[in-house]
C-alpha positions in Angstrom: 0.0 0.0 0.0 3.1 2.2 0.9 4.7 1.2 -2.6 1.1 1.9 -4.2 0.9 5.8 -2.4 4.4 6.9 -3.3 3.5 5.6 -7.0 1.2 7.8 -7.0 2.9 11.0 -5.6 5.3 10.9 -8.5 2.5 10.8 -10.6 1.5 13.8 -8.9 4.9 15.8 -8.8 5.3 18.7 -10.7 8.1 17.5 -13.1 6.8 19.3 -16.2 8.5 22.6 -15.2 11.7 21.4 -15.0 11.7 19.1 -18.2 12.8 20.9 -21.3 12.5 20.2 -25.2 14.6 17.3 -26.4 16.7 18.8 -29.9 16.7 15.9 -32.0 19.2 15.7 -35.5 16.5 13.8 -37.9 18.8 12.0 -40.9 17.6 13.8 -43.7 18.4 12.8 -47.0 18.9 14.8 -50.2 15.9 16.2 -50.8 13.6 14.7 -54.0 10.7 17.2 -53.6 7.8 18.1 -56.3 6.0 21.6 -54.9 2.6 22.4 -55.9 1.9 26.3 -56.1 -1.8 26.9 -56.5 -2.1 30.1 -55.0 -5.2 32.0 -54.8 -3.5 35.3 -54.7 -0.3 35.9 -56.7 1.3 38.4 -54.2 1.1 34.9 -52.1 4.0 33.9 -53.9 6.8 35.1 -51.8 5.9 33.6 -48.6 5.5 30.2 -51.0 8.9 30.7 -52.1 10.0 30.8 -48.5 8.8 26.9 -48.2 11.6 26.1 -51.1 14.3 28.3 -48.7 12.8 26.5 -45.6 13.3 23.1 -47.2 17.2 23.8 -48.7 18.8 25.3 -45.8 18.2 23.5 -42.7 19.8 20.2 -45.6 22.5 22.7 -46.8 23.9 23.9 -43.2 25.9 21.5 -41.4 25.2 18.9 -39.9 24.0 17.8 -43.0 26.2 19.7 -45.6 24.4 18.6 -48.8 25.6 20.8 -51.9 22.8 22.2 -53.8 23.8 20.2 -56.5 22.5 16.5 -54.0 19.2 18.4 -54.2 16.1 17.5 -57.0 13.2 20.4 -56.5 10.6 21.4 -58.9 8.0 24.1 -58.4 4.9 23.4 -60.6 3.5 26.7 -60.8 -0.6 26.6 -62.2 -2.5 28.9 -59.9 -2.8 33.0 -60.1 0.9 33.1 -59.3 1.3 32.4 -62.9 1.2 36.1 -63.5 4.6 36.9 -61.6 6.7 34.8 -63.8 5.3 36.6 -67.1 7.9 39.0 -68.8 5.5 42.0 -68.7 5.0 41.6 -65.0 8.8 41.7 -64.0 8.6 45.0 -62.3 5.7 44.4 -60.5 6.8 40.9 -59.0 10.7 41.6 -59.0 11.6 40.2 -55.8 9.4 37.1 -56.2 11.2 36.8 -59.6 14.7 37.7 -58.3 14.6 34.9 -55.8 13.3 32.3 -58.0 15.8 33.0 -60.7 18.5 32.7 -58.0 16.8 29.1 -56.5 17.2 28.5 -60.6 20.8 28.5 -60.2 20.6 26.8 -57.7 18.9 23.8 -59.8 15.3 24.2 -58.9 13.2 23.8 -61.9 10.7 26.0 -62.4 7.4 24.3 -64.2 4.1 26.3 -65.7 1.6 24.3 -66.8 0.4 24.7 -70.3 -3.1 24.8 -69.6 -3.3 27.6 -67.2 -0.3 29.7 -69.6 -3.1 28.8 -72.3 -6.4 29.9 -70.0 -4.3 33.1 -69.2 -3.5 33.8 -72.9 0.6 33.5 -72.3 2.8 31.7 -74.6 6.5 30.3 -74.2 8.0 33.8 -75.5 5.9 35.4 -72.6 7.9 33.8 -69.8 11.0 34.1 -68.0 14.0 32.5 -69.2 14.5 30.2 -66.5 10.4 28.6 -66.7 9.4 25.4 -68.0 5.9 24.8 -69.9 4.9 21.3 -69.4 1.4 19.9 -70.9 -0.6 19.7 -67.4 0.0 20.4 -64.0 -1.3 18.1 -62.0 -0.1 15.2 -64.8 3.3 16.5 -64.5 2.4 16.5 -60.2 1.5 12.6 -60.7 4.5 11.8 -62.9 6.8 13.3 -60.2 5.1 11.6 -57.6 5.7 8.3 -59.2 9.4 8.7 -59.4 9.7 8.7 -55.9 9.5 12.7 -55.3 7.3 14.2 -52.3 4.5 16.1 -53.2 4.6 19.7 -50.8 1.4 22.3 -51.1 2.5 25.5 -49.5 -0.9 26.6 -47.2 0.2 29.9 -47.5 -1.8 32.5 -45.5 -2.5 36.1 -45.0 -0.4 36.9 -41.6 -3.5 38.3 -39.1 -1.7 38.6 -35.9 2.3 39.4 -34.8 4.5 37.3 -33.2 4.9 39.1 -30.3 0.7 40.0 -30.3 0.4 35.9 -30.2 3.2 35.0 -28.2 
C-alpha cells in the first residue's frame, strides 16, 4: 500500500516545469521534392517561395552539408501566381522573380503548366527565361510523384496577428 501511495505521488509531482525540449538531428536525405503552387492570390508567392528556402537550408547547413547540386526540386506553378513569372509583370513581382531566378541557379526547376499559360493567354516567349511549360500540372504532379518525389502544397496565409501580439 506504501509502494502503491508513493507511485502515485510521483505521478502527482510537478516534473513538467523542470523538463525541457529534447533537440533531435533527424537523418535527412537529399531532398527529391515536387511543390505544388496553386495560390489563390499571386502576391502569395513570396511567402511560397520561403517553403523552397525552408526546405534547402536546414539540408544545406551542417550537420548535413548537402551541396545544392545533392538536391532534385521542382516548383509546378498553375495557380494565379502564374502572372509573376510573365515578362510583362517583372517589375511588379521583381523580388518574387529575383529569388526564383536565384533558387534556378541553384537547380530548382521551375514548371508552368500549359493549360493555365493557355487559360491566361501566355505563350512560351511570354515567360521568364528560366520557366518550364509542361502539358498539365497536375499530370506532371503525378509523374513526379511516381518517381519517388514528395509532393509539398505550401498553405500559404494572409499573416492576421504578430508574433509578439500571439506569443
Amino acid at each position: 500500500m506504501k509502494r502503491r501511495m508513493f507511485m502515485v505521488s510521483l505521478l502527482a509531482w510537478p516534473t513538467s516545469a523542470l523538463a525541457e525540449a529534447t533537440i533531435v538531428k533527424t537523418p535527412y536525405q537529399p531532398a527529391k521534392v515536387v511543390f505544388d503552387f496553386y495560390l489563390d492570390d499571386p502576391q502569395k508567392i513570396g511567402s511560397a517561395l520561403y517553403w523552397i528556402r525552408s526546405l534547402m537550408n536546414p539540408l544545406l547547413e551542417e550537420p548535413y552539408g548537402y551541396s545544392p547540386e545533392q538536391l532534385d526540386i521542382k516548383v509546378v506553378i498553375h495557380g494565379t501566381e502564374i502572372v509573376t513569372v510573365a515578362k510583362k509583370n517583372e517589375a511588379k513581382y521583381k523580388d518574387a522573380v529575383d529569388r526564383m531566378r536565384y533558387y534556378a541557379d541553384f537547380g530548382v526547376s521551375f514548371k508552368v503548366c500549359g493549360y493555365a499559360a493557355e487559360e491566361y493567354g501566355y505563350s512560351a516567349r511570354d515567360f521568364q527565361d528560366f520557366i518550364q511549360i509542361v502539358p498539365n500540372a497536375i499530370t506532371e504532379l503525378a509523374y513526379w510523384q511516381m518517381q519517388g518525389y514528395a509532393l509539398i502544397t505550401p498553405n500559404v496565409q494572409f499573416k492576421k496577428f504578430s508574433i509578439e501580439a500571439i506569443r
